[in-house]
C-alpha positions, -999 to 999 in steps of 0.1 A, spaced: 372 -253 21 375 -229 -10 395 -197 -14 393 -168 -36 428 -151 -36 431 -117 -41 455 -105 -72 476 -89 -39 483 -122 -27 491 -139 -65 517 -109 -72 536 -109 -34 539 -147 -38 552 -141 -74 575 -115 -61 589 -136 -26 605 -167 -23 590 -172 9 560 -160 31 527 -167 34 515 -156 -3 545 -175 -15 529 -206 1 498 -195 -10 505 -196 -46 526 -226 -47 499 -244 -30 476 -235 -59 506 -239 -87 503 -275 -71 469 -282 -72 466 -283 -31 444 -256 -27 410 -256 -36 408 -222 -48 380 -205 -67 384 -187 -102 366 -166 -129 373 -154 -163 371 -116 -146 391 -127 -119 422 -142 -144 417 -114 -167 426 -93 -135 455 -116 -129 468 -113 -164 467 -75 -160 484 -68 -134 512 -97 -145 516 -84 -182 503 -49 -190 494 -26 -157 531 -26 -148 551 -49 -165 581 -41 -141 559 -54 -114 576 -90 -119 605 -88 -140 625 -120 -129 599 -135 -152 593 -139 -187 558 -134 -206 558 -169 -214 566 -176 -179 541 -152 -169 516 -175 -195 525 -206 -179 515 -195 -141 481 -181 -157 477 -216 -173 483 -238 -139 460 -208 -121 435 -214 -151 442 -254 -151 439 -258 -112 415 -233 -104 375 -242 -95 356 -221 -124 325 -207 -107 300 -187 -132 289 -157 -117 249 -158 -118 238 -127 -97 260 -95 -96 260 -81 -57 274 -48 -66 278 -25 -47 291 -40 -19 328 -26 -14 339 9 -19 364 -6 -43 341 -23 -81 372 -43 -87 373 -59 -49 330 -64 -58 336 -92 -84 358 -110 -55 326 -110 -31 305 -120 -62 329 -152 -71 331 -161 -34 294 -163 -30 289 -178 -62 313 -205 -54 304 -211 -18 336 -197 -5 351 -200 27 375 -173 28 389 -140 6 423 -142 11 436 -109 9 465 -86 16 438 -56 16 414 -66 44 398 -32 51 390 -24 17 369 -53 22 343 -36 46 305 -46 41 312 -81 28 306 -88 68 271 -101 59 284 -127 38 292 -168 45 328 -156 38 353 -147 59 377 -123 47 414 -129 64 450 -123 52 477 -144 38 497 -144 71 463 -160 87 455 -187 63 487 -199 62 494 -201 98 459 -218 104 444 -232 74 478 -239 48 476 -269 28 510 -279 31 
C-alpha cells in the first residue's frame, strides 16, 4: 500500500503530539509507511514549514524544520511525474497530489481536506482522512 499525504496532514502531525496525523507522520519519520513523494510535493512541504507562515510551527527550529524535510525526503518513494492530469480538482495545488498518486500507483490521498478532492472519484485512489487511515490501515 502507498500513500500520498497531504501538506494538511504533515503540519497537524507537526503541530500535535498525538492523533491520527501525529501517527501519520511518525510513521513516515520512521520509515513505516510507504508513502509517495515528489520534488513539487516537498517544495510544498518546505513552504508551508519555513516561509508561508513561519508561526505556523514555532516549537521548531529551521534546522529542525530541515531535518523532518530530510527524513520525509530520505524515507519517501520518489515517483517522477510523467503525464500532468490537470484539471482535475478545483484547487491546482490539490492537482499535483492526484498526479503523484497516479504516477506512483497510490492507494490512498490521505487528507484532512476530503471534499476539495471532488473528481479524483475516477481514479485507482481512494481519497480518505487521517482519522480513517489510522484507525484501519496505521502501520504501527
Amino acid at each position: 500500500m502507498r500513500v500520498v499525504v497531504d501538506t494538511n496532514v504533515v503540519i497537524a502531525g507537526l503541530r500535535a503530539r498525538r492523533g491520527a496525523s501525529f501517527g501519520i507522520v511518525s510513521a513516515m519519520l520512521q520509515n513505516r509507511l510507504d508513502f509517495l513523494i515528489s520534488v513539487p510535493l516537498l517544495l510544498e512541504y518546505e513552504e508551508i514549514m519555513k516561509r508561508a507562515n513561519p508561526s505556523l510551527l514555532p516549537h521548531f527550529t529551521d534546522p529542525e524544520k530541515d531535518a523532518f524535510l530530510n527524513g520525509f525526503a530520505a524515507f519517501g518513494l520518489c515517483s517522477k511525474i510523467f503525464y500532468l492530469w490537470r484539471p482535475v480538482l478545483r484547487d491546482p495545488d490539490d492537482d499535483m497530489l492526484v498526479e503523484l498518486a497516479v504516477a506512483g500507483a497510490a492507494t490512498y490521498i490521505v487528507t484532512s481536506n476530503t471534499g476539495d478532492f471532488q473528481g479524483a472519484d475516477s481514479f485507482a485512489f481512494t481519497v480518505i482522512t487521517p482519522q480513517y487511515f489510522y484507525r484501519n490501515h496505521h502501520p504501527l
